[in-house]
N, C-alpha and C positions, 0 to 999 in steps of 0.2 A: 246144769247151767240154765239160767232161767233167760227168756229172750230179752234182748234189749238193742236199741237204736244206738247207733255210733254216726259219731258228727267231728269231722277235722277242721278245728277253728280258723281261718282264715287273714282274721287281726284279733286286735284286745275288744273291739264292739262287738263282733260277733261270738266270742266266746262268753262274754259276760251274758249276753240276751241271751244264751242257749242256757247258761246258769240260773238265770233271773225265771226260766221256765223251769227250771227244776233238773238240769243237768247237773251230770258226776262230772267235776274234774278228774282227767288223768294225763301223764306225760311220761314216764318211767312205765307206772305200772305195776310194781313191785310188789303191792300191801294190796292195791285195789283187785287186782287180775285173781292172787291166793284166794282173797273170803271171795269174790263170787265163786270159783271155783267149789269153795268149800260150803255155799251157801247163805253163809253167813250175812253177807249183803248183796243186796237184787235192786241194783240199782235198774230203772227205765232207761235211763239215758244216759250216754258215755259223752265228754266233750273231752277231744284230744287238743290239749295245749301247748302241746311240746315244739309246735314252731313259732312261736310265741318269744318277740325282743326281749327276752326275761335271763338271757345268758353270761352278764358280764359280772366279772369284779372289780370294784375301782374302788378309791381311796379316797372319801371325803375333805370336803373342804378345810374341817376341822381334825383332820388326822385319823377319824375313822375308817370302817371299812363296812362296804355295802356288796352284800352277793347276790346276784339275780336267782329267782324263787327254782329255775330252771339251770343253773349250775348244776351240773351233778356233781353227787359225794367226791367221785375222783379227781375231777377239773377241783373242786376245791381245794381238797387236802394239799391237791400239787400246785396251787397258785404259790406262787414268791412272796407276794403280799400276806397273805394269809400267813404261809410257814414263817414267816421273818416277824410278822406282828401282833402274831395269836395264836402260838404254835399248838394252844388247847385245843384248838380248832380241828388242825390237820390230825393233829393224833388221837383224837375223838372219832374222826373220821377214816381213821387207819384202822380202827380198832372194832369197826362196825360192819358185821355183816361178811361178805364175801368180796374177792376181786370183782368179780362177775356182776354182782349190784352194787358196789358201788360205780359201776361203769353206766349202768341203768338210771339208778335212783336221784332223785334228784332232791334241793335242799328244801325248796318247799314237799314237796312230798316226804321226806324223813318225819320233820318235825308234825308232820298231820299225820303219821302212819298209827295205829290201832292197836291195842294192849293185845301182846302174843299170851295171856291166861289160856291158860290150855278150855278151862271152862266157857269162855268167850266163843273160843274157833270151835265148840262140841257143841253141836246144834240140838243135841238133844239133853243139854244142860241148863239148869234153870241160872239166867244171868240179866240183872237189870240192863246191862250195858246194850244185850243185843235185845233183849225185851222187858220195858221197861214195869215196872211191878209181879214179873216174875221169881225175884229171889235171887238171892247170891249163893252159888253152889260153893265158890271158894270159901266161904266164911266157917263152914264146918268141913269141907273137904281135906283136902293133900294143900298148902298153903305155903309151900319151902319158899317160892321164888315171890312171895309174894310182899304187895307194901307194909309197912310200919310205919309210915308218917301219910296226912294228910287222907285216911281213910274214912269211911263212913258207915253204917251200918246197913248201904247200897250196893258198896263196891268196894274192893280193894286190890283193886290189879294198879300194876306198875308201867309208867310209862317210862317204853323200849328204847326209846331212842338215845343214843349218847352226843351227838351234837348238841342237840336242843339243854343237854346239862352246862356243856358247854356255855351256848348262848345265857344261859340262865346267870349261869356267874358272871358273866361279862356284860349284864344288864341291856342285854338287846332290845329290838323293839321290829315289832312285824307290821311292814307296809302290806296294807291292805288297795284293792282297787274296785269298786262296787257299782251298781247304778247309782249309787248316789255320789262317786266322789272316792278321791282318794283318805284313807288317815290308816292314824299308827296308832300299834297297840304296843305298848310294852309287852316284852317276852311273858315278862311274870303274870300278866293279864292275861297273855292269848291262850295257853292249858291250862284250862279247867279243873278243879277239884271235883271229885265227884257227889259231894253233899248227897240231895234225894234226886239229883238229876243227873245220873252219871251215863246216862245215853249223849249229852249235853257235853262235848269234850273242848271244842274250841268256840272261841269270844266270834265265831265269823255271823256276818249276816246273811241273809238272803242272797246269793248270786255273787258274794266275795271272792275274790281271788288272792292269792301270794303274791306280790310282786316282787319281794325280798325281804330278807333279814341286815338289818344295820345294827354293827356294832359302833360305841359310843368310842371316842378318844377317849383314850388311857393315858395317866402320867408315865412319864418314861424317865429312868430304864424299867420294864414290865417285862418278868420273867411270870413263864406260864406253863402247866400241863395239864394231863390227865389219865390217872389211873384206874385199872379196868381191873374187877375181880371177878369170875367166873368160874365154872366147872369145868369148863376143857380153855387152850389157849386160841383156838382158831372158831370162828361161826358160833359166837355164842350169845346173851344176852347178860349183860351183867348180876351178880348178885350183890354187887355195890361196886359203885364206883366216885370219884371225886374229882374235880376239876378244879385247879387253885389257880389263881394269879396275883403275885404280891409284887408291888412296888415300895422299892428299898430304897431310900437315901440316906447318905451319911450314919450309918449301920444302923435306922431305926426303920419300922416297918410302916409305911404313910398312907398304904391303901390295899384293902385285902381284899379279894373276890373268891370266893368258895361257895362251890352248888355238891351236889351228891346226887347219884343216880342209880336205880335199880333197886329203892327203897320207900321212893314216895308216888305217891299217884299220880304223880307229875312231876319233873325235877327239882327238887329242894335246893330253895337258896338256904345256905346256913349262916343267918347274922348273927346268931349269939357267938361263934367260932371266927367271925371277922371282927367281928365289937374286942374281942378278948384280945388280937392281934394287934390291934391299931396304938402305933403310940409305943411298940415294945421294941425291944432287940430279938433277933435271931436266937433262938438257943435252945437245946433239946426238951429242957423242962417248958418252955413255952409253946414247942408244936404240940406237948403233951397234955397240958393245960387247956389247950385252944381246943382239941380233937375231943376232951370231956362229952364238949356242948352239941356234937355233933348230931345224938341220938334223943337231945330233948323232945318230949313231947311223943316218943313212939310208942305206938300199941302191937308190940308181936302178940303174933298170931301162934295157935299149936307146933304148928313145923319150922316158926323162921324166928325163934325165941334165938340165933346165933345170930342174929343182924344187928342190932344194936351194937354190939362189942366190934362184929367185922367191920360197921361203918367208921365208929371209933377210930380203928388200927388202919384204915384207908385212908382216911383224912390226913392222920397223923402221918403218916409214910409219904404219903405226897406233899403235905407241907414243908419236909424235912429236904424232899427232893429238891421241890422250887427254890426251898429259902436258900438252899445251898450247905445244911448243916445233916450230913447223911450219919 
């Protein structure tokens, strides 16, 4: 462990300033506390934000729903609001991780947490992310868990998180709070593609914080999930997974939301598999039709030449879930 200063923020002014100097947020802890342990990152300066007004959920004006950046996983999953109005949510977040962190972690910290590439957390592996014009050891390495969509000839690690796939199909948007001023990023803007800068992960500026994640008002009725595929059923990281929410009236389908995770370099929204939905009926040839488009555009790698098809067969099975036609 390399040394570094700790600083317990006091309000939202005093944390930003201690940012604004080049402090690490932390509040859980979960992602930050491993890589220094592991080296991986040597932050100077620690700013604890965790008592920080950033705790509630409440229910916008216009029907949406707004979770403070310092919710944790569990307090989410188990809000009412959530399970009743974006059940993608809670079972995103049921499905992550451990009891134990999610009792820790919290919602801004999930969605900024750092690609688990085994190559990344091996310090004596060549990897742009932790060193930038170093090389990419996954790209001719061991590659199973790794991306298919949205990669580069930089990077190709997968981002971990399954909420954030979530928020992706629900077309969220991340309140930011900085010296300069509050504003919002859409979800789809704030994880980065890793292009030639994949050290470069989130849209944040200098000294920015999370304030929260808003999701938008959905048409109702809005049936929602998310399906998890993995190697074991408990503590694992997806090797695909899909989050759908479709709004049905009068038996046609009027608005479709589908992301996909543990396949792209950041959670893939998938609009050609909503464009195909929209406008139809329910019916088995149609989630199968739709689930096609799912793997457009993927480049497998030596070891994960199976992900295209599993994404496929995910999509499909969750659409089939949500639509209600099993």
């Amino acid at each position: 462990m390399y040394p570094f200063t700790y600083t317990k923020a006091a309000d939202m002014r005093e944390a930003l300033n201690a940012g604004w100097r080049g402090g690490r947020y932390i509040a859980g802890g979960t992602t930050l506390v491993d890589l220094m342990r592991e080296t991986v990152e040597r932050p100077g300066s620690l700013v604890d934000i965790s008592t920080l007004p950033l705790r509630e959920v409440t229910v916008t004006e216009r029907g949406g729903l707004r979770i403070g950046a310092l919710v944790s996983m569990a307090e989410a999953a188990a809000h009412p609001k959530v399970r009743v109005l974006y059940p993608v949510i809670s079972e995103a977040l049921e499905l992550s991780a451990s009891a134990q962190l999610r009792n820790m972690a919290t919602i801004g910290g999930n969605i900024m947490q750092r690609t688990r590439c085994t190559y990344f957390r091996d310090v004596s592996a060549d990897c742009n992310k932790r060193e930038p014009g170093s090389g990419c050891a996954a790209l001719h390495g061991y590659n199973r868990s790794h991306a298919i969509l949205g990669t580069s000839d930089h990077c190709v690690a997968t981002h971990p998180s399954d909420a954030a796939v979530a928020f992706a199909a629900l077309e969220a948007t991340v309140h930011l709070l900085g010296p300069d001023g509050e504003r919002r990023v859409a979800f789809a803007d704030f994880l980065l593609r890793p292009g030639s800068t994949p050290n470069r992960e989130q849209a944040l500026r200098k000294g920015e914080l999370i304030t929260a994640v808003e999701i938008p008002a959905h048409p109702r009725p809005l049936k929602s999930g998310y399906l998890k595929v993995r190697d074991r059923q408990s503590y694992e990281f997806a090797l695909t997974s899909a989050a759908v929410a479709l709004h049905i009236r009068g038996g046609v389908i009027r608005e479709a939301k589908v992301a996909a995770g543990g396949v792209g370099t950041v959670p893939w929204k998938l609009p050609a598999v909503e464009g195909h939905l929209i406008g139809e009926r329910p019916s088995d040839r149609l989630w199968a039709e739709a689930a096609e488009h799912a793997a457009d555009g993927a480049h497998p790698l030596t070891h994960n030449g199976f992900k295209p098809e599993l994404l496929k067969r995910t999509v499909e099975r969750q659409l089939r879930t949500v639509g209600g036609i099993k």
